[in-house]
C-alpha positions as CSV (number, residue, x, y, z in Angstrom):
1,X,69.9,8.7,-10.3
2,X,71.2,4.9,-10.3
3,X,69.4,1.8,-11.1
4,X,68.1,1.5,-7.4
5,X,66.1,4.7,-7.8
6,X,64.9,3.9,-10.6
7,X,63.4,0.8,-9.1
8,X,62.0,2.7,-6.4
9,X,60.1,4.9,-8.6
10,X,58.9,2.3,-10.6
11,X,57.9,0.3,-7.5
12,X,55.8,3.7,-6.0
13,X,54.2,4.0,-9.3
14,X,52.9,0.8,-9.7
15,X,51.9,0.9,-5.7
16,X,49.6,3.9,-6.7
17,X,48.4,2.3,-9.9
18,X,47.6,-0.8,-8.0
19,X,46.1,1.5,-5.0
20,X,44.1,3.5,-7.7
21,X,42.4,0.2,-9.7
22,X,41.4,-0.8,-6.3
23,X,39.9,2.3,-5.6
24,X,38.0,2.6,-8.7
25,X,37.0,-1.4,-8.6
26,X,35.2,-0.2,-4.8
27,X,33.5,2.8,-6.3
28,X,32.3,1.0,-9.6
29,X,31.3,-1.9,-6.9
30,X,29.5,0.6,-4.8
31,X,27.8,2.5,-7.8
32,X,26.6,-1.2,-8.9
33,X,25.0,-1.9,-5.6
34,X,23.6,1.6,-5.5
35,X,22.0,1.1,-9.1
36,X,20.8,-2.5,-7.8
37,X,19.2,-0.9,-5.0
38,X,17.7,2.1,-7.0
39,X,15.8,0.0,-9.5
40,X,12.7,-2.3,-9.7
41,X,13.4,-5.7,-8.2
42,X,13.4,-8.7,-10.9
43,X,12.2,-12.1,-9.5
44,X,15.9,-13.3,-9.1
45,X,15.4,-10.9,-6.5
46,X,12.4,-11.0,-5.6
47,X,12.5,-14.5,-4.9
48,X,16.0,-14.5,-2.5
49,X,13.9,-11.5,0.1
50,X,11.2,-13.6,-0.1
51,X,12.4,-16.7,1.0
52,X,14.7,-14.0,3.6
53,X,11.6,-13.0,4.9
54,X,9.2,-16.1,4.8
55,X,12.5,-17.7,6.4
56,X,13.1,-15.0,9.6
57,X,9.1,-15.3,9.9
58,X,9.1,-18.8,10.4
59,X,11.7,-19.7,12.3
60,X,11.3,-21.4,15.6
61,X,13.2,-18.5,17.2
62,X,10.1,-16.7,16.9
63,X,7.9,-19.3,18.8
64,X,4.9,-18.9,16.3
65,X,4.1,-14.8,16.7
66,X,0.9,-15.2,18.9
67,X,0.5,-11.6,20.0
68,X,2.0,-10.2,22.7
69,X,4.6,-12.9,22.6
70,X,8.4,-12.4,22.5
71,X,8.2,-13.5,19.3
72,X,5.9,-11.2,17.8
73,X,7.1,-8.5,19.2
74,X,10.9,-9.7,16.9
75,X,8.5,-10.1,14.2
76,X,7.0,-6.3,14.2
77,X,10.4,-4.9,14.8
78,X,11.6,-6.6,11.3
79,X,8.7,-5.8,9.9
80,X,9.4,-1.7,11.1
81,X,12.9,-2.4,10.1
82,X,12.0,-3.6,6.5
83,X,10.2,-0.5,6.0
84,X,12.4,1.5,7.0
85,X,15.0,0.3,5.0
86,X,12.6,-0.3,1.7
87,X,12.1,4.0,2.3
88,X,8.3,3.9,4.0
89,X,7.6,6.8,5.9
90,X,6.6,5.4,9.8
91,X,2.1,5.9,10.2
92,X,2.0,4.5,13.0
93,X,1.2,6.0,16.5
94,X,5.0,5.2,17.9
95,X,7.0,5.6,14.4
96,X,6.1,2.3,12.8
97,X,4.1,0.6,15.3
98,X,0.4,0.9,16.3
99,X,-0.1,-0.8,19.8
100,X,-3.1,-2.0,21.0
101,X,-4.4,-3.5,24.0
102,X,-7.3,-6.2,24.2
103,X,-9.0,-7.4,27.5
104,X,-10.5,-10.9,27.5
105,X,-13.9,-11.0,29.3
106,X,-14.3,-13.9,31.7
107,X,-17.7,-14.4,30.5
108,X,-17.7,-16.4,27.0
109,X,-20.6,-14.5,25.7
110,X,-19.2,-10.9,25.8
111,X,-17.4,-9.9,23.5
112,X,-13.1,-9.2,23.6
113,X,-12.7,-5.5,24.2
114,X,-10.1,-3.7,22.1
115,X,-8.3,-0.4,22.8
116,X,-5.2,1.3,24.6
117,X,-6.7,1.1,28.5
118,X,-6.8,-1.3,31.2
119,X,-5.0,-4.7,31.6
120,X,-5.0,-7.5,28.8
121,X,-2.9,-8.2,25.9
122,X,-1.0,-5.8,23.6
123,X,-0.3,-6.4,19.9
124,X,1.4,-3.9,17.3
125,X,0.4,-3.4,14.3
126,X,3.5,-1.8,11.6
127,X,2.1,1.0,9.4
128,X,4.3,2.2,6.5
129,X,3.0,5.3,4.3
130,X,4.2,5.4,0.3
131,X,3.6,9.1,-0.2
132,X,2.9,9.8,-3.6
133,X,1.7,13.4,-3.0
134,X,-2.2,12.1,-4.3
135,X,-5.4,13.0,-2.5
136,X,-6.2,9.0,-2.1
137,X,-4.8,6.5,-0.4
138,X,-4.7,2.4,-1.1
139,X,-4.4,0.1,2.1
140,X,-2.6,-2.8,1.3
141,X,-2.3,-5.4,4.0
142,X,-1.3,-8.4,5.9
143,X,-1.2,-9.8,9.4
144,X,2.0,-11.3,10.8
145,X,1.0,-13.3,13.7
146,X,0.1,-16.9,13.9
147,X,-0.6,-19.6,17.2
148,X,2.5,-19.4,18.9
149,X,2.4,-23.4,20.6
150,X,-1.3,-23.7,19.5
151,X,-3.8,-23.6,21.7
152,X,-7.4,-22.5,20.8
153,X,-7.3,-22.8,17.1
154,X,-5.0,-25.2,16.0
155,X,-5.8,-28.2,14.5
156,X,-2.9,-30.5,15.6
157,X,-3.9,-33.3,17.7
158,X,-0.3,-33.8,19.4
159,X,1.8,-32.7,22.1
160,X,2.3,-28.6,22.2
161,X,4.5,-27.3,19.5
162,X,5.2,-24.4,18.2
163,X,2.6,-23.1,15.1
164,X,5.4,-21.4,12.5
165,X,2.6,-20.2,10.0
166,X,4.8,-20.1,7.2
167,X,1.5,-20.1,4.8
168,X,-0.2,-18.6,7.6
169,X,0.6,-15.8,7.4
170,X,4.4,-15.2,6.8
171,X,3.9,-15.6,3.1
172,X,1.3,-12.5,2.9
173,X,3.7,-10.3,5.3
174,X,6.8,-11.5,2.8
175,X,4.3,-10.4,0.2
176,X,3.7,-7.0,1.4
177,X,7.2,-6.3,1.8
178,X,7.4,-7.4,-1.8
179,X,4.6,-4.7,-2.7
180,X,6.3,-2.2,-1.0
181,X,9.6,-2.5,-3.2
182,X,8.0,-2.6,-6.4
183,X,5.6,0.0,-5.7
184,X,7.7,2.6,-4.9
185,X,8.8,2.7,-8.3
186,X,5.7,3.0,-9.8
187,X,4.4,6.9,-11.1
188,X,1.2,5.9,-8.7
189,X,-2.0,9.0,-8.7
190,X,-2.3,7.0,-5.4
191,X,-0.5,6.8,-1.7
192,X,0.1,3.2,-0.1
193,X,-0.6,2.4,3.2
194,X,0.8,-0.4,4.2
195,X,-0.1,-1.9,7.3
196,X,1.1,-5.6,8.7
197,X,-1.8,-6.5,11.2
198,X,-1.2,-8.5,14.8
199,X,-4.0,-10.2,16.5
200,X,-5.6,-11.7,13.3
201,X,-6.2,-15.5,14.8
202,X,-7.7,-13.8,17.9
203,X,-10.0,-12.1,15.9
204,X,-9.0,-9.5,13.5
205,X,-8.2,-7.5,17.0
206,X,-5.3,-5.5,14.6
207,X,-7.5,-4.6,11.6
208,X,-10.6,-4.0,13.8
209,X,-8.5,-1.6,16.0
210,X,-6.5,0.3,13.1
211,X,-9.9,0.5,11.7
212,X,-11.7,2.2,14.5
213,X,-8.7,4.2,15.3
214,X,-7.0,5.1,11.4
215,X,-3.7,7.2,11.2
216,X,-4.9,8.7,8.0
217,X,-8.7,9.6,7.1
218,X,-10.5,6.6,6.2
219,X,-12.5,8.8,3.4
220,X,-9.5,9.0,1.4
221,X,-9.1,5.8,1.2
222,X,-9.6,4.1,-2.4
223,X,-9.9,0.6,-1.6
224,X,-8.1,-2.7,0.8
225,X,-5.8,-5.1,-0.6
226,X,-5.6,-8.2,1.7
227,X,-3.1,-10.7,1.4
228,X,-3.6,-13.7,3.5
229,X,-2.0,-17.5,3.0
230,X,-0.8,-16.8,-0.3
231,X,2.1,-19.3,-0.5
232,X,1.0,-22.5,-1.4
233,X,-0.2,-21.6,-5.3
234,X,-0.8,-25.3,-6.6
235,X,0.4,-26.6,-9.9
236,X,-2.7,-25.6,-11.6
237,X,-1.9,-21.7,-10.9
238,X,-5.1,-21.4,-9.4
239,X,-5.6,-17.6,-6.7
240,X,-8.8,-17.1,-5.0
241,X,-9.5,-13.4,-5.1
242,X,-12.5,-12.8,-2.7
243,X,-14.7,-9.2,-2.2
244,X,-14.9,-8.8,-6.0
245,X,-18.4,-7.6,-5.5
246,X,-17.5,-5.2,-3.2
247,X,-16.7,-2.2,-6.2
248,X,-18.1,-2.7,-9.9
249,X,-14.9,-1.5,-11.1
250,X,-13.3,-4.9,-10.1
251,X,-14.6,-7.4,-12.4
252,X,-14.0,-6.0,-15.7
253,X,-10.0,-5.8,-14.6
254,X,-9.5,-9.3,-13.1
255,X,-9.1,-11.4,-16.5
256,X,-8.0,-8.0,-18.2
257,X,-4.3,-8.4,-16.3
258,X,-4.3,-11.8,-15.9
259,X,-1.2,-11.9,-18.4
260,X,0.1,-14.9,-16.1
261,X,-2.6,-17.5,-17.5
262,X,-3.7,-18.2,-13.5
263,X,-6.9,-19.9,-12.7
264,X,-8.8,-17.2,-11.0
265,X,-11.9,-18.2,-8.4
266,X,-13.6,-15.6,-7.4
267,X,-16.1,-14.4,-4.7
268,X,-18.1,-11.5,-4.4
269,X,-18.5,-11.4,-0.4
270,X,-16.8,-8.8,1.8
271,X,-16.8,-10.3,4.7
272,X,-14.6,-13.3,5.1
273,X,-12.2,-15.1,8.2
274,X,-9.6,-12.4,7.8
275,X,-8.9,-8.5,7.8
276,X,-9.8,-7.3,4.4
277,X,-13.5,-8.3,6.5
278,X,-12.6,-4.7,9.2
279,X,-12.7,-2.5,6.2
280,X,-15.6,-3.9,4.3
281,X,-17.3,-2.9,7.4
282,X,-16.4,0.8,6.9
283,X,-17.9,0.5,3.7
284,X,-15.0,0.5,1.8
285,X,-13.9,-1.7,-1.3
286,X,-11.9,-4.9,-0.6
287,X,-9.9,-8.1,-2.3
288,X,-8.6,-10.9,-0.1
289,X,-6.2,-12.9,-2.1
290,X,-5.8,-16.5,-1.1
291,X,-4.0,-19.4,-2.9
292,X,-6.1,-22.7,-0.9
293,X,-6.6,-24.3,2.1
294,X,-3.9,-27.5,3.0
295,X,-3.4,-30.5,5.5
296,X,-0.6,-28.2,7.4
297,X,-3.1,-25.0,8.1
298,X,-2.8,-24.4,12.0
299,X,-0.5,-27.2,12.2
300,X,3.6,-27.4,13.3
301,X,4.2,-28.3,9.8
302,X,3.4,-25.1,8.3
303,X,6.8,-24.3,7.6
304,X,9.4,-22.2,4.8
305,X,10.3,-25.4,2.8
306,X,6.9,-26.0,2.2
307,X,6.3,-22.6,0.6
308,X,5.9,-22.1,-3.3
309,X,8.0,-19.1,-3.4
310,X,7.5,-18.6,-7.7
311,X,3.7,-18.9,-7.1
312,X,4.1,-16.0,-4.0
313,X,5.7,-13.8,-7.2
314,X,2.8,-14.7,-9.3
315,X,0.4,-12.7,-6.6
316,X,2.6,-9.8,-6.3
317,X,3.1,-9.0,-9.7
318,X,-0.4,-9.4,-10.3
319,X,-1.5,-7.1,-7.4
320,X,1.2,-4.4,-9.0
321,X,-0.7,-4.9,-12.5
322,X,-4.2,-4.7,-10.7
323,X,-3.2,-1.5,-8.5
324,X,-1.6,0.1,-11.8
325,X,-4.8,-0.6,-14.2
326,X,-7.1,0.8,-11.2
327,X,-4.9,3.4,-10.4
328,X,-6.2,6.3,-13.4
329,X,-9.5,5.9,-12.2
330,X,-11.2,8.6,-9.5
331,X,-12.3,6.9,-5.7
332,X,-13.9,3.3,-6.5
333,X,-17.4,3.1,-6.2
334,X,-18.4,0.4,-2.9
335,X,-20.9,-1.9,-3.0
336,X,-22.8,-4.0,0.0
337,X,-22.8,-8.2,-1.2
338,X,-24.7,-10.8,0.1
339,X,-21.9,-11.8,2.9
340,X,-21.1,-15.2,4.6
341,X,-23.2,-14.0,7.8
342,X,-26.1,-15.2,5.9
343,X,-24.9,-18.6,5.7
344,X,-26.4,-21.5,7.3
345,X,-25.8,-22.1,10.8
346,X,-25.0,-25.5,12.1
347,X,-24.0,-27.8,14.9
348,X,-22.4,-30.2,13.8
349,X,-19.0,-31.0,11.8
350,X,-17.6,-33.5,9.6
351,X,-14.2,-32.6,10.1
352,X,-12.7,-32.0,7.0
353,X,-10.8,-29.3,5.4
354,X,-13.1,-28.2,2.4
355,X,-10.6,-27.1,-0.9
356,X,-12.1,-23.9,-1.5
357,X,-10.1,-23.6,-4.5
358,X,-12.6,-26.1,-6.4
359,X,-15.0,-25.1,-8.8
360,X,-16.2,-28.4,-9.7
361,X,-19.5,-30.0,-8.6
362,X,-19.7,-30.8,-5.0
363,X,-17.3,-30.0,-2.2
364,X,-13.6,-31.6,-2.9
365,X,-12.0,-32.8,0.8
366,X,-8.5,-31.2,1.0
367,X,-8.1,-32.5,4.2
368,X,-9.4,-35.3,6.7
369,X,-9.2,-34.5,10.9
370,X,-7.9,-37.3,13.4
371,X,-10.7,-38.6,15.4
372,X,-13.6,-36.9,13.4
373,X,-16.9,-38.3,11.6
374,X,-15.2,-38.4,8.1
375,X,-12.1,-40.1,9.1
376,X,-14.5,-43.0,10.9
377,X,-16.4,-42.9,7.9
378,X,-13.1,-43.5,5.4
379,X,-13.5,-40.3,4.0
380,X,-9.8,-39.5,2.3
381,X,-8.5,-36.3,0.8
382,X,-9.3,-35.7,-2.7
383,X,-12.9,-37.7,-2.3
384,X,-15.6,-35.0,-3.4
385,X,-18.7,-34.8,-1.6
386,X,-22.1,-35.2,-4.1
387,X,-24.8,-35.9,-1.5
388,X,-25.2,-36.1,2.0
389,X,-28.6,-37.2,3.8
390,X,-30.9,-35.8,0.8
391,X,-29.4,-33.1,-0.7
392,X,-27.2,-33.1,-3.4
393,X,-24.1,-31.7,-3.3
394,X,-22.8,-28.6,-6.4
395,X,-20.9,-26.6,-4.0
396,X,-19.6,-25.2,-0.6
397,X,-22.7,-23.7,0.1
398,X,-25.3,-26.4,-0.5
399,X,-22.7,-28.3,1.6
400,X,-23.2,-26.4,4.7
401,X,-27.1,-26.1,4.1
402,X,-27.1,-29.8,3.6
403,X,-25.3,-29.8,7.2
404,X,-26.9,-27.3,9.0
405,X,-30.0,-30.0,8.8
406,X,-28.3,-32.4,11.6
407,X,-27.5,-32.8,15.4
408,X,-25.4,-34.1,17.5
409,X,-25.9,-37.9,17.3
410,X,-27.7,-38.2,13.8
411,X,-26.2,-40.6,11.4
412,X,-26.8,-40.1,7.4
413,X,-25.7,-41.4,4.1
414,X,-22.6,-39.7,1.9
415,X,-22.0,-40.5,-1.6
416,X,-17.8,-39.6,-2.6
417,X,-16.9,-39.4,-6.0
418,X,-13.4,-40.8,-5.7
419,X,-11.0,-40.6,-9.0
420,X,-14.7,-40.9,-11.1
421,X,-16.3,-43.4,-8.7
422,X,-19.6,-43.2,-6.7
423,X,-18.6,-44.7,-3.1
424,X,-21.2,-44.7,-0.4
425,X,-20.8,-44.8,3.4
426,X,-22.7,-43.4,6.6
427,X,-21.5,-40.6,8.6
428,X,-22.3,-40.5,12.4
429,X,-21.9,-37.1,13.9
């Protein structure tokens, strides 16, 4: 053989060497993606599906998820996606989904009536199942749609726009989806449910349906994890957990994982404004976990940038340490509490946005409505409420009893404690 031949064998062998590293370099690149995929998420990644999710959620595109829109119908189908992909098995009526149909009554008085029959509006809920082969089941939980343009509900006082609900409630679905990931590693004794709710500003008509019409038996069910607006943590790290009287074995474990030094309020009620409320009506155990009212809630600017996406990470891994620590135990134990519905009624509103995160003395303002008696009566956000008419003020509830004492057209003294200072005025309702 002569020099060129030489050459040409030398030039097929490096061809193949070359072929052959970039052969390897795609399996070793595929085995790494595979590992990345097979293991727990860290919060590197954690936070980039998050803000994924929160992102897709809240994008105009979707035109604010109010049910039987377009736009929720996108959402649900990401949602049953999501699951899919994440390795759920579908527990829902039609795969993933559970639809539902609700017919408005014309009369105000009677009550919306929820099922599969006759004409109305039809929401989906997306049920995923995390079958751990155990003999009881935790629902974990979330709902997904918001206002759409606004409408009944909304607190904007402008032209129609659309309602993204970023906080509300794209940060708890982004955190369920979180849930679902880590979980699925876990050695659980328990199955997951989870289930991403539609209807919930109409009325919890999602969680009220699934409820009344479960894809699993609700007896072997241990207890409901309820994530709703859970993306606006504030500097002080403070998380509302609500229902904590609904199961003695709740309390001793709150403080016991709270390895993240967060400020923890809690509430022993079951029932509250969202769906944790449908399964503490089928005596079961429940936490809603909540991270504070803001001046966007039911507004247009309740969107992703606003959305404190290490704080979201904070909740989830605390759920995962709460659902680990209660996981040995046998079926929790449910308890009745003394619920909202025996809370003062009243007639009459100051228009505020109360900061149900504070645990001070009186009720803090965290937000002040156009057009309403506070506003005319220079309330601001931040003031704290100490007295009104008589009554002193020490928290939310002597608040509303304090209220529930005027009508329409009555006028009475406030006293504010503004950054330590007593300022008085006169609210006219």
């Amino acid at each position: 053989m002569g020099e060129d031949t030489n050459y040409y064998l030398w030039t097929k062998s490096t061809s193949t060497m070359k072929k052959l590293i970039r052969q390897t370099a795609i399996i070793m690149s595929s085995a790494a993606w595979i590992v990345a995929c097979d293991s727990p998420p860290t919060d590197e990644k954690l936070m980039q599906t998050l803000q994924e999710d929160v992102v897709f959620l809240a994008a105009d595109d979707l035109g604010g998820r109010a049910i039987g829109t377009e736009g929720e119908q996108k959402a649900a189908e990401y949602l049953a996606k999501e699951f899919e992909k994440i390795g759920l098995a579908p527990k829902g009526t039609e795969g993933f989904f559970q639809p539902f149909t609700v017919s408005k009554p014309s009369n105000p008085h009677e009550e919306a009536v929820i099922g599969t029959n006759g004409e109305g509006v039809t929401g989906r809920n997306v049920v995923g199942f995390l079958d751990k082969k155990a003999d009881k089941t935790i629902i974990i939980g979330a709902h997904f749609d918001h206002l759409g343009m606004g409408g009944q509900g909304s607190l904007h006082r402008g032209d129609s726009s659309i309602h993204n609900g970023a906080d509300d409630n794209a940060s708890g679905t982004a955190a369920l989806l979180a849930l679902a990931e880590i979980l699925k590693f876990e050695d659980l004794k328990s199955n997951v449910l989870f289930i991403a709710f539609s209807g919930e500003e109409n009325g919890l008509w999602g969680s009220n349906y699934f409820t009344k019409n479960p894809t699993l038996d609700l007896k072997t069910v241990n207890y409901m994890i309820n994530m709703d607006m859970v993306g606006r943590m504030k500097e002080d790290n403070s998380l509302a957990i609500n229902g904590v009287g609904t199961s003695p074995s709740f309390p001793p474990v709150l403080d016991l994982i709270n390895t993240d030094s967060l400020k923890l309020i809690t509430s022993e009620s079951g029932v509250g404004p969202s769906d944790h409320t449908s399964f503490y009506l089928q005596d079961l155990p429940v936490l809603h976990f909540f991270t504070g009212q803001h001046e966007d809630y039911h507004k247009p600017s309740d969107d992703a940038e606003q959305i404190n996406y290490a704080g979201i990470i904070k909740v989830v891994r605390y759920i995962t340490r709460l659902v680990k620590q209660l996981d040995p135990e046998e079926k929790l134990a449910f308890t009745k509490t003394k619920d909202s519905s025996d809370s003062p009624r009243f007639t009459v509103s100051m228009g505020v946005v109360p900061d149900y995160m504070f645990d001070g003395k009186g009720m803090r303002v965290d937000g002040v409505s156009e057009g309403k008696p506070a506003q005319a009566a220079g309330i601001q956000k931040g003031d704290i409420v100490v007295q009104l008419g008589d009554s002193t003020i020490v928290d939310m509830m002597s608040y509303m009893r304090a209220l529930s004492a005027f009508q329409k057209g009555d006028s009475t003294k406030v006293v504010l404690d503004r950054s330590g200072k007593k300022i008085e005025s006169v609210v006219k309702f």
